[in-house]
VEXKOLDREN-918155 format. One record per atom (N, C-alpha, C): residue in three letters; chain; atom name; x, y, z; residue number from 1. Coordinates in pm, whole numbers, padded with zeros to 5 digits. Atoms other than C-alpha are relative to their C-alpha. Layout:
<zadrens>
[ALA A CA [X Y Z] NUM],
...
</zadrens>
This chain:
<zadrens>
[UNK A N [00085 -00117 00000] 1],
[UNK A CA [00000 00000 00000] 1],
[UNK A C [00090 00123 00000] 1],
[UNK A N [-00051 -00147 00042] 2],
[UNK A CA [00139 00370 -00101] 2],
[UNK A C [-00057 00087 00048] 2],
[UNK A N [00042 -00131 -00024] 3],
[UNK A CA [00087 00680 00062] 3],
[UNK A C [00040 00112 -00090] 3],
[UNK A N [-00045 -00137 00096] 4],
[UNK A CA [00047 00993 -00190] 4],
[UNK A C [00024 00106 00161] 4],
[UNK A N [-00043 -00074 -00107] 5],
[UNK A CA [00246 01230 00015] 5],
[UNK A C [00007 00171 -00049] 5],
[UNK A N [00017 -00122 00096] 6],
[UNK A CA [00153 01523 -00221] 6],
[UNK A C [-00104 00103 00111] 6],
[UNK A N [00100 -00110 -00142] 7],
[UNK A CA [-00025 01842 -00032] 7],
[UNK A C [-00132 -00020 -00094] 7],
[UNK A N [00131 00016 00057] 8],
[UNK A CA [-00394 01812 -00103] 8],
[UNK A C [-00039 00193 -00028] 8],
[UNK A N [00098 -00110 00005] 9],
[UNK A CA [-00571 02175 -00221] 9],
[UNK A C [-00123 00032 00105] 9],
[UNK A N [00136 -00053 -00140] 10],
[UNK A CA [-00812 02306 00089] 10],
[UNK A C [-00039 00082 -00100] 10],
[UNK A N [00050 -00070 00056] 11],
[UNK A CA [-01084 02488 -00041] 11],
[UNK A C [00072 00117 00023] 11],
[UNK A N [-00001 -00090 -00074] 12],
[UNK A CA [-00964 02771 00165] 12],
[UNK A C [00134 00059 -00085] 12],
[UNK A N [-00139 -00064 00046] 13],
[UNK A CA [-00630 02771 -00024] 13],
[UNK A C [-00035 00087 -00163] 13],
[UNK A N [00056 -00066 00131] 14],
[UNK A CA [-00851 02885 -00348] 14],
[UNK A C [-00014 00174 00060] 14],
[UNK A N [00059 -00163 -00086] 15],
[UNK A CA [-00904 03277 -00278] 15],
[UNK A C [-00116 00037 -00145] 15],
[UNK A N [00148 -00031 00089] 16],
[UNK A CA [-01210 03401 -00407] 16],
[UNK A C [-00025 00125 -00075] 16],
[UNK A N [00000 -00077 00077] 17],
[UNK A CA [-01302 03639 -00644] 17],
[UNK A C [-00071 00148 00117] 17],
[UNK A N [00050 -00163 -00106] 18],
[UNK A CA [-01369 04073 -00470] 18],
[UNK A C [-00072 00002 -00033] 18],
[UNK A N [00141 -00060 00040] 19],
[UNK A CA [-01687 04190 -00504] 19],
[UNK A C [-00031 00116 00019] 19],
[UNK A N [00025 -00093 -00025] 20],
[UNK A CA [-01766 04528 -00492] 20],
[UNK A C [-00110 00065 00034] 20],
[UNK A N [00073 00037 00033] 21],
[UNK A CA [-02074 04632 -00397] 21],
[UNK A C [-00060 00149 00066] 21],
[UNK A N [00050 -00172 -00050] 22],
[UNK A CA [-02314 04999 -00360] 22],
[UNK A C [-00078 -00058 00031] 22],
[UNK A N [00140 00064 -00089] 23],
[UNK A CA [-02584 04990 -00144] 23],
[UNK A C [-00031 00153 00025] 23],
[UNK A N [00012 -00163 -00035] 24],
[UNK A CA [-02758 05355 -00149] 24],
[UNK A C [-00155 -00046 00138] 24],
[UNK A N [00086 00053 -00116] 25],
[UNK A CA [-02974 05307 00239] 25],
[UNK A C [-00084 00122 00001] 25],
[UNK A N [00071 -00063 -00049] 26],
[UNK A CA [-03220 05545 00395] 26],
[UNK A C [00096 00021 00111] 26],
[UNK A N [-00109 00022 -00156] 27],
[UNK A CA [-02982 05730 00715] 27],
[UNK A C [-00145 -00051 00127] 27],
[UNK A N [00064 00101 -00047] 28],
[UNK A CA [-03184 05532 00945] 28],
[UNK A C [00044 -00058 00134] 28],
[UNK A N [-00058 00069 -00120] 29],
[UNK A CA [-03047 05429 01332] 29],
[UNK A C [-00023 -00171 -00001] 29],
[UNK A N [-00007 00100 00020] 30],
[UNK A CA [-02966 05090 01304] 30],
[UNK A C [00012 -00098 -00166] 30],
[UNK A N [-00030 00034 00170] 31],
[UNK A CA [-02902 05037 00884] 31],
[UNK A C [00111 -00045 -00033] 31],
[UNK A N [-00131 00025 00005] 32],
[UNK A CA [-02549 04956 00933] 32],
[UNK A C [00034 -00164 00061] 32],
[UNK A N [00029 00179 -00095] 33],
[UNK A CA [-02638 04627 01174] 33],
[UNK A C [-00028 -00091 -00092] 33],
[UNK A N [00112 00093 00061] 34],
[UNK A CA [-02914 04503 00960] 34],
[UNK A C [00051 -00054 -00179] 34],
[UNK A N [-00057 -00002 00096] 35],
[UNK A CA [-02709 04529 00639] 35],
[UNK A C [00081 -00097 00029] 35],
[UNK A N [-00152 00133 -00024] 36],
[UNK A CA [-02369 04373 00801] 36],
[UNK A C [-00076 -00150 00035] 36],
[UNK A N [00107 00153 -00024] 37],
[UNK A CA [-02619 04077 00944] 37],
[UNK A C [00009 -00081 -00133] 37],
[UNK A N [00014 00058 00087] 38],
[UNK A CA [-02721 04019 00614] 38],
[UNK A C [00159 -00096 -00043] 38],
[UNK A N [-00147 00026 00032] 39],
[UNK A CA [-02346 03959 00504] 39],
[UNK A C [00020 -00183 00121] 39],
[UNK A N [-00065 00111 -00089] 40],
[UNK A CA [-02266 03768 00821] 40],
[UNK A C [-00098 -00141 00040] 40],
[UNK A N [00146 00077 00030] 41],
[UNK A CA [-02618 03537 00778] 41],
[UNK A C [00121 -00130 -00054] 41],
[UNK A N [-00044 00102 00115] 42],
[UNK A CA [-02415 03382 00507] 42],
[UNK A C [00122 -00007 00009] 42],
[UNK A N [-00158 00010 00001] 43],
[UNK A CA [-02033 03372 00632] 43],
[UNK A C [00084 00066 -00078] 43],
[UNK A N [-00075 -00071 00052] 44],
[UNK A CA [-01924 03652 00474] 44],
[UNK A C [00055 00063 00078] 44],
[UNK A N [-00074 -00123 -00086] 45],
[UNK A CA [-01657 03883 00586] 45],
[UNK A C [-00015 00123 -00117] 45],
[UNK A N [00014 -00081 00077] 46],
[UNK A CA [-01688 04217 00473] 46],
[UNK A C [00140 00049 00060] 46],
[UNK A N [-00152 00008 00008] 47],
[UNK A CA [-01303 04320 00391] 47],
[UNK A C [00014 00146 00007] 47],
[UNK A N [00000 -00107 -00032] 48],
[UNK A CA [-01390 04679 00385] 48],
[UNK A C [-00143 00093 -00051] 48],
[UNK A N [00129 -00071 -00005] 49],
[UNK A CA [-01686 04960 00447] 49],
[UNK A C [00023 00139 00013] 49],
[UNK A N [00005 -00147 -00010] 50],
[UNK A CA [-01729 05295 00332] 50],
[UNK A C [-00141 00088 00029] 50],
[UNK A N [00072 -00083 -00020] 51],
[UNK A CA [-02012 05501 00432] 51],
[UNK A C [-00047 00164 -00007] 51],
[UNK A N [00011 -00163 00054] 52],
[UNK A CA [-02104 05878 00280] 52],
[UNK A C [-00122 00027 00008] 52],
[UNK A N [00113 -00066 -00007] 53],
[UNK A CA [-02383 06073 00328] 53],
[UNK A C [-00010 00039 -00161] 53],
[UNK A N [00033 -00051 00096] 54],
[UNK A CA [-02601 06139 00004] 54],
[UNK A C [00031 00162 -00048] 54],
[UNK A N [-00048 -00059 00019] 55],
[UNK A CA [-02479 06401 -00220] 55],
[UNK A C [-00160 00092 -00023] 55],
[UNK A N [00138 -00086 00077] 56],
[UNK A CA [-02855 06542 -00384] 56],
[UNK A C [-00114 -00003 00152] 56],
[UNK A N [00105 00017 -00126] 57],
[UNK A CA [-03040 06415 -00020] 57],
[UNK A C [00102 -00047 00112] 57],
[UNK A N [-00050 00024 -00092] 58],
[UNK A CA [-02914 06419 00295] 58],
[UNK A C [-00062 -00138 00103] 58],
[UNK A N [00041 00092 -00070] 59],
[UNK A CA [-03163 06162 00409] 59],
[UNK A C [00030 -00124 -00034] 59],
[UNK A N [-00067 00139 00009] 60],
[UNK A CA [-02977 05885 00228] 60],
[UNK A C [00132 00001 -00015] 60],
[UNK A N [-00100 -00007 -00009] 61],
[UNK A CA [-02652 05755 00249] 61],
[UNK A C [00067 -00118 -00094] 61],
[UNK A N [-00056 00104 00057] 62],
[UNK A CA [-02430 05559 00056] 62],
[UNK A C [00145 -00127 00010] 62],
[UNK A N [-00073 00076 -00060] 63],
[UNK A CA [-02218 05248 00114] 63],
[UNK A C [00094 -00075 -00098] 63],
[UNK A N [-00115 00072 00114] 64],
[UNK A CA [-01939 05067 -00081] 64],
[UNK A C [00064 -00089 00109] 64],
[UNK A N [-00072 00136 -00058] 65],
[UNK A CA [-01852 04717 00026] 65],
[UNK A C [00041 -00090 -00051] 65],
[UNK A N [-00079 00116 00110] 66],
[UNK A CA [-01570 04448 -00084] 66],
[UNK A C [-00018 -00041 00080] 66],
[UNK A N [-00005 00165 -00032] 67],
[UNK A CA [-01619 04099 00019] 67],
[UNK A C [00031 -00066 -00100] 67],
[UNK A N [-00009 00074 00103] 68],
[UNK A CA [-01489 03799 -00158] 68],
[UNK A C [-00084 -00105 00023] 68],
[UNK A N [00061 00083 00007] 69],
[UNK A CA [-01676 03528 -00221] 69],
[UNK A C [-00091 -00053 -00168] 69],
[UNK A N [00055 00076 00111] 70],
[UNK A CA [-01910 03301 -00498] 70],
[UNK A C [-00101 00076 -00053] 70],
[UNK A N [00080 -00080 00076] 71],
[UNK A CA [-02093 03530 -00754] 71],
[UNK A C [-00160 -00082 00047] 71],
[UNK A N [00157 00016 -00059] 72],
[UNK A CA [-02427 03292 -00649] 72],
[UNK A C [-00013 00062 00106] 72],
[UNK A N [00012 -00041 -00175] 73],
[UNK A CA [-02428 03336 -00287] 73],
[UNK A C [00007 00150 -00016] 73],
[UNK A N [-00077 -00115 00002] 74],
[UNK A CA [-02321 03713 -00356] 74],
[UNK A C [-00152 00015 -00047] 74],
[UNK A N [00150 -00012 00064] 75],
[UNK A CA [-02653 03727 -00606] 75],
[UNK A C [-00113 -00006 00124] 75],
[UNK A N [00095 00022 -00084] 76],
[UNK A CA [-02854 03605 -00312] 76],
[UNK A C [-00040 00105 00044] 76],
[UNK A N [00053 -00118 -00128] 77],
[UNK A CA [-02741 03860 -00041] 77],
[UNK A C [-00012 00135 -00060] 77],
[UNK A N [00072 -00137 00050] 78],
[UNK A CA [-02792 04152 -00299] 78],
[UNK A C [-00194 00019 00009] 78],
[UNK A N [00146 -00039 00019] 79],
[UNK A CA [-03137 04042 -00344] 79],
[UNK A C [-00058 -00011 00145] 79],
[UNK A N [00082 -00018 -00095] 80],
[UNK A CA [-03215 04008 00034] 80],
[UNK A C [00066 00131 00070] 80],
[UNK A N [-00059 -00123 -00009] 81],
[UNK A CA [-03011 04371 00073] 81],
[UNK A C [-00136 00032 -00047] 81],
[UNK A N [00036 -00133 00039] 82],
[UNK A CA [-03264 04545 -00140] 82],
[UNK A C [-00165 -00091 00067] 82],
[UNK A N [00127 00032 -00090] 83],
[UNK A CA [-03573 04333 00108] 83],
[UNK A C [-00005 00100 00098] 83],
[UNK A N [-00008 -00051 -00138] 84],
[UNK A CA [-03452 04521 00398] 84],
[UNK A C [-00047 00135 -00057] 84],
[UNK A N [00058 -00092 00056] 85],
[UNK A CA [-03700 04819 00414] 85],
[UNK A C [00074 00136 -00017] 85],
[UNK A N [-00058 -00122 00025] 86],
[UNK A CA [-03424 05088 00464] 86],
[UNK A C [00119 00010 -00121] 86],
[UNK A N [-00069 00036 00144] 87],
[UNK A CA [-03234 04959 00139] 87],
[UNK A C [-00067 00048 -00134] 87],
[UNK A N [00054 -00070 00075] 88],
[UNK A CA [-03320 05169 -00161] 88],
[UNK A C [00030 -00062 -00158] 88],
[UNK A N [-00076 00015 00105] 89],
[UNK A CA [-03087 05011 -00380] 89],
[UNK A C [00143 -00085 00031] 89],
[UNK A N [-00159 00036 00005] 90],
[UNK A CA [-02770 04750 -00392] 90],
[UNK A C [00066 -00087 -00144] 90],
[UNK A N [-00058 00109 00145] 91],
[UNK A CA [-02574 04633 -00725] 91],
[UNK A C [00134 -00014 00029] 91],
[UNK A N [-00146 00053 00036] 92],
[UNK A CA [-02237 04440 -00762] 92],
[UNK A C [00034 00053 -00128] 92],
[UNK A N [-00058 -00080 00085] 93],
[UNK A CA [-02006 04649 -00951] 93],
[UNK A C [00092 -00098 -00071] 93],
[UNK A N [-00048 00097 00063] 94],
[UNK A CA [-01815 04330 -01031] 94],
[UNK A C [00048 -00011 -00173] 94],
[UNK A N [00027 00005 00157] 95],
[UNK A CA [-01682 04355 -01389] 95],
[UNK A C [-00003 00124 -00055] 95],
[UNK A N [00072 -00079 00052] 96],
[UNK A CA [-01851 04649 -01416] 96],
[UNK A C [00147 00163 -00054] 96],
[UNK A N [-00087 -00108 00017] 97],
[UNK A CA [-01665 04976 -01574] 97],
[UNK A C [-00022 00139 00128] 97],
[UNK A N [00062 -00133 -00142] 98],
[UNK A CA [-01640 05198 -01244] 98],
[UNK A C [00182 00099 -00017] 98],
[UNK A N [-00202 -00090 -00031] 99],
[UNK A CA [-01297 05437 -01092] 99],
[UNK A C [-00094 -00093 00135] 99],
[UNK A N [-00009 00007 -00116] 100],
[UNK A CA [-01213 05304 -00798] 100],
[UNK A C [00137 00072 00065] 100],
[UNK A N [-00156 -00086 -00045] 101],
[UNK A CA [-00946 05477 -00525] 101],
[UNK A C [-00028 -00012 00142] 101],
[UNK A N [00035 -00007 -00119] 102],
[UNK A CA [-00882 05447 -00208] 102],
[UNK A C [00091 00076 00112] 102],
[UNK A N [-00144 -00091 -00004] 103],
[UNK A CA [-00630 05661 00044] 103],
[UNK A C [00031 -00098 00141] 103],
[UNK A N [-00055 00059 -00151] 104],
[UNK A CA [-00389 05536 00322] 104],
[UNK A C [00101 00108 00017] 104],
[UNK A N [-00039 -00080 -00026] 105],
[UNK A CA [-00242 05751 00562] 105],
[UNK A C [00089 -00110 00093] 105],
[UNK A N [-00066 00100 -00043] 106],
[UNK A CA [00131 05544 00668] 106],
[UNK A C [00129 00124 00073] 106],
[UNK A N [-00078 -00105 -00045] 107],
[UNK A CA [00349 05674 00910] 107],
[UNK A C [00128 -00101 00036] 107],
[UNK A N [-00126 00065 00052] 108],
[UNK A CA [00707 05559 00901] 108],
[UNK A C [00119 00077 00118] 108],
[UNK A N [-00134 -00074 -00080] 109],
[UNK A CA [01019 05607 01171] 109],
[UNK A C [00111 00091 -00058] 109],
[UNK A N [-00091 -00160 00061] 110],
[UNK A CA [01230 05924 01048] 110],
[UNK A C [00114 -00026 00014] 110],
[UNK A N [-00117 -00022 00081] 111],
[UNK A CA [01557 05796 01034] 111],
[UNK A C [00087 00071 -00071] 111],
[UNK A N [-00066 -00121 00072] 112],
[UNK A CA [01762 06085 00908] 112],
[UNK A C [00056 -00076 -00120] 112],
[UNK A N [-00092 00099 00137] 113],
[UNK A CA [01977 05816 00689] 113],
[UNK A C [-00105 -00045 -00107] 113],
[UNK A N [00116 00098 00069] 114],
[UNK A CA [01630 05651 00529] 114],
[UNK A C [-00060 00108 -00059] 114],
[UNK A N [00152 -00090 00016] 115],
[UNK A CA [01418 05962 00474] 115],
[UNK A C [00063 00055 -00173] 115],
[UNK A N [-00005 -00006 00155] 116],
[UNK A CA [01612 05996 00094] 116],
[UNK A C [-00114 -00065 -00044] 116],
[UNK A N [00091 00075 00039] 117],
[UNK A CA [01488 05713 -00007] 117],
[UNK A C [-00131 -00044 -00003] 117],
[UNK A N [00130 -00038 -00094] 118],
[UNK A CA [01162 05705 00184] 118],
[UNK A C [-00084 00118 -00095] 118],
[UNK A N [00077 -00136 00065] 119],
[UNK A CA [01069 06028 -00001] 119],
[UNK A C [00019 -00017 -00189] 119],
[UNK A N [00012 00017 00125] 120],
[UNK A CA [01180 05924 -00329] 120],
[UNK A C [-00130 -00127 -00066] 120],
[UNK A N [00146 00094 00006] 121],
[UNK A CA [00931 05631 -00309] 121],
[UNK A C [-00128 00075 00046] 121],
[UNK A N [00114 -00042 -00032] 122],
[UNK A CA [00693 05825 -00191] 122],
[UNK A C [-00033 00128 -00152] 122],
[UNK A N [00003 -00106 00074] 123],
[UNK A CA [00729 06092 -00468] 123],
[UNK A C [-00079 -00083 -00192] 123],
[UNK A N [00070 00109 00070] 124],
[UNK A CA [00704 05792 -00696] 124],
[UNK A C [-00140 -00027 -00031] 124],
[UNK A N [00172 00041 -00015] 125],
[UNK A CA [00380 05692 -00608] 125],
[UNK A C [-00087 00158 00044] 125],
[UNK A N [00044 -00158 -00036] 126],
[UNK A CA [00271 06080 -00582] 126],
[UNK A C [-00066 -00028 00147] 126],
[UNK A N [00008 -00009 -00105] 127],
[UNK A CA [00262 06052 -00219] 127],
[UNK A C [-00019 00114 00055] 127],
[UNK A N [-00018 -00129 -00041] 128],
[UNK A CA [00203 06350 00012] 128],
[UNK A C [00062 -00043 00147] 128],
[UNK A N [-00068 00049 -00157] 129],
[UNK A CA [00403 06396 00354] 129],
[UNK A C [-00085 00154 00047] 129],
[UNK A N [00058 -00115 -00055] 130],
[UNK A CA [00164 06556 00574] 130],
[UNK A C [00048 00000 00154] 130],
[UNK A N [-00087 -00082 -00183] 131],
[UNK A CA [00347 06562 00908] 131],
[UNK A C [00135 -00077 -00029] 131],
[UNK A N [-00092 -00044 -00001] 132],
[UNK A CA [00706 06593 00930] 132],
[UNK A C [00102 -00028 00140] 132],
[UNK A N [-00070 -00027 -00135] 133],
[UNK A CA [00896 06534 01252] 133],
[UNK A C [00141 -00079 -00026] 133],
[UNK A N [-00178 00074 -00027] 134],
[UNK A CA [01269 06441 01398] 134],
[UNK A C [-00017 -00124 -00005] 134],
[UNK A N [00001 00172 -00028] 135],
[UNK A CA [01138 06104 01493] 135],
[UNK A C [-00057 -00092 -00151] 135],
[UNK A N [00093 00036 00136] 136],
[UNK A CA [00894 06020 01179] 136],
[UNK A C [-00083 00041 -00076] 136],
[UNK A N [00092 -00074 00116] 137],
[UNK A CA [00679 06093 00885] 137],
[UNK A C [-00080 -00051 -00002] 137],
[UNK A N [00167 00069 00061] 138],
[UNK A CA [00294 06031 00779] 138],
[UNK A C [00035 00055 -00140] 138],
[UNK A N [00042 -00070 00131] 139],
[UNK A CA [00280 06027 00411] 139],
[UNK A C [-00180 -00068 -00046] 139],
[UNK A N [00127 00049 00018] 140],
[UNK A CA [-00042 06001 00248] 140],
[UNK A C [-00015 -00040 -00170] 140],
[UNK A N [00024 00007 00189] 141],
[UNK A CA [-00146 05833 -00074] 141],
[UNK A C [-00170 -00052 -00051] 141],
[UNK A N [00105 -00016 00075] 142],
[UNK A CA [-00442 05791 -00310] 142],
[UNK A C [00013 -00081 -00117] 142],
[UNK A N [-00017 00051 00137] 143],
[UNK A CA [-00532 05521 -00577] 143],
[UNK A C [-00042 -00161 00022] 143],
[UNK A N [00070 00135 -00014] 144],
[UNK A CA [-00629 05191 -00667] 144],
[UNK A C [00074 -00111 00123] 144],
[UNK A N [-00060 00045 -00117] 145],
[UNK A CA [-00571 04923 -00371] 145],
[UNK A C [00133 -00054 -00053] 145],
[UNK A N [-00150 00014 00012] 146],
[UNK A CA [-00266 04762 -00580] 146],
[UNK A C [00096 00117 -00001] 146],
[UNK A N [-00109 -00117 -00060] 147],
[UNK A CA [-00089 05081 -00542] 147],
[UNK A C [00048 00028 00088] 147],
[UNK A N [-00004 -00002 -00142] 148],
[UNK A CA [-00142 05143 -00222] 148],
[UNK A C [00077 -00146 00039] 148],
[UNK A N [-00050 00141 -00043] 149],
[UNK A CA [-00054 04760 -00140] 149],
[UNK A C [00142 00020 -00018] 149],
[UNK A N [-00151 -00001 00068] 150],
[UNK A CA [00277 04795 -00340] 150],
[UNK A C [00081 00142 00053] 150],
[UNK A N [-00030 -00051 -00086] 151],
[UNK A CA [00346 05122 -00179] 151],
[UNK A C [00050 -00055 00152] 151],
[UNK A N [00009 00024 -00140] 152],
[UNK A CA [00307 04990 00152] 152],
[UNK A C [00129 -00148 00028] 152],
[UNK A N [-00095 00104 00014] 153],
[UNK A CA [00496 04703 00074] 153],
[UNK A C [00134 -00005 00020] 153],
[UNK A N [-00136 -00032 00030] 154],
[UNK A CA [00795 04898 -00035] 154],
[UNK A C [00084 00080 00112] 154],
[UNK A N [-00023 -00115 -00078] 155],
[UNK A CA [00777 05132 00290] 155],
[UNK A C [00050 -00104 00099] 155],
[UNK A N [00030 00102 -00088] 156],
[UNK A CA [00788 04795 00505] 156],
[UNK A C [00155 00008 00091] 156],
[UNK A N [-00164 -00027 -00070] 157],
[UNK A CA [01188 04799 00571] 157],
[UNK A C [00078 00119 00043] 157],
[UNK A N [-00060 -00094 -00053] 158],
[UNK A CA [01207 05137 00660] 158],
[UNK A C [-00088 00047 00153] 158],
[UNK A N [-00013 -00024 -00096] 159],
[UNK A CA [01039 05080 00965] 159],
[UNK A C [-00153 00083 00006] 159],
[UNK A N [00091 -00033 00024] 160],
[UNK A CA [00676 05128 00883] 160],
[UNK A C [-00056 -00044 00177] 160],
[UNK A N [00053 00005 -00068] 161],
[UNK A CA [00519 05182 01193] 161],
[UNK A C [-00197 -00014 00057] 161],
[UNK A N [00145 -00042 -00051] 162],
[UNK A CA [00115 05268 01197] 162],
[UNK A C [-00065 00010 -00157] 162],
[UNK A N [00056 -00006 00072] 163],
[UNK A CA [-00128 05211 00895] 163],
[UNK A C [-00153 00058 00047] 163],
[UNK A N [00156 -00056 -00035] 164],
[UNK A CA [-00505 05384 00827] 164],
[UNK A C [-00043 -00037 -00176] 164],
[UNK A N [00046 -00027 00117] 165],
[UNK A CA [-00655 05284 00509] 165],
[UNK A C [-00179 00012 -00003] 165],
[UNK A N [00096 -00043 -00020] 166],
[UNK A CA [-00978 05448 00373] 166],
[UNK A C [-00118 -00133 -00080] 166],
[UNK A N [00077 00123 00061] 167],
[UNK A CA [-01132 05127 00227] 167],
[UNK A C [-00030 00032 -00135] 167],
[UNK A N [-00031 -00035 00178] 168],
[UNK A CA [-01220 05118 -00160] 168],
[UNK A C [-00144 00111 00008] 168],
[UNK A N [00121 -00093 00019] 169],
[UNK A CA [-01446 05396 -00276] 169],
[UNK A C [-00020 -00027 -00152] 169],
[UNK A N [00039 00032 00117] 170],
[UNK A CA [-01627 05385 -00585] 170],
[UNK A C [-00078 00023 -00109] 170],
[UNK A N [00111 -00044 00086] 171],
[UNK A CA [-01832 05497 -00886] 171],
[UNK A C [-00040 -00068 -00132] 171],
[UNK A N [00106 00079 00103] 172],
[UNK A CA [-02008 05389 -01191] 172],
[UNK A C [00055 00108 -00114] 172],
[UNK A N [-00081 -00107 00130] 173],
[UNK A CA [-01798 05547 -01548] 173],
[UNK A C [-00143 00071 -00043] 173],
[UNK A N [00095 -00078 00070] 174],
[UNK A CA [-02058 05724 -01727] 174],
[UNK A C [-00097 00053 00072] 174],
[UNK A N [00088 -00052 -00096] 175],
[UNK A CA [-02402 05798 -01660] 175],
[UNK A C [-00120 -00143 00063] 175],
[UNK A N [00082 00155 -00064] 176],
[UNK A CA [-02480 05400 -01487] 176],
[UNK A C [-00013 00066 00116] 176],
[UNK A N [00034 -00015 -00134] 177],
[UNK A CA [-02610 05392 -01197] 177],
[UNK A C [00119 -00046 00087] 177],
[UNK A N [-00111 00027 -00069] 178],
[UNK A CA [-02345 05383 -00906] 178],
[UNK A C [-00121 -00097 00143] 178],
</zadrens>
């Protein structure tokens, strides 16, 4: 008898496709629960959440959420998103032609010897340095999450101390619905 001593594939080692996803709510005390529920109903993690107050009405607000997971299951919890009575509206942007951008604000140990280089990468990636000190710098950047990622990546050996990112934000190219 033979043992295959080969590593088996876990589902888990598959990574799943992002989803992007608008959800324009009613502002509403308690719309933020009843929404994430939905999500967490079905073992989703939601990977990041933006929240903006309506631009034309102040009484609604709008939400932009990535989770990964299986385009069915994903289909589902859109359609029990737009059940919930303070849900006006949610579509998966998936695919879809949008901008996306998102900003992180990374603050980094100041090193007198490092802060060349440090600033030339940052200049790179049109970075901004909005505080300044003897000890360390915050720079700030803006742009799709592989930027940011690969930024952040590159800042890592100089002693990256403190991350803030603003989660993905998002719109709809033309005149689609966002």
């Amino acid at each position: 008898m033979s043992t295959n001593t080969a590593l088996a594939i876990t589902p888990h080692a598959v990574e799943l496709p992002l989803h992007t996803i608008s959800v324009l709510v009613r502002n509403q005390p308690g719309v933020l629960v009843r929404v994430s529920l939905v999500f967490a109903r079905r073992g989703y993690n939601i990977e990041s959440l933006v929240v903006c107050p309506g631009l034309l009405d102040s009484n609604f607000s709008r939400m932009t959420i990535t989770c990964r997971g299986d385009a069915e299951t994903l289909e589902q919890i859109i359609k029990q998103l737009t059940k919930l009575i303070d849900v006006v509206q949610a579509v998966d942007h998936t695919g879809q032609s949008v901008v996306e951008t998102e900003i992180a604000l990374v603050k980094i140990k100041g090193e007198l010897s490092a802060r060349t280089e440090v600033l030339q990468i940052a200049e790179h990636y049109k970075a901004q340095v909005k505080d300044y000190r003897a000890d360390s710098l915050i720079l700030s950047v803006a742009g799709p999450t592989e930027k940011l990622d690969n930024f952040i990546e590159l800042l890592r050996p100089f002693g990256a101390v403190d991350l803030v990112r603003s989660g993905k934000l998002l719109m709809a190219r033309g005149l689609d619905v966002t």
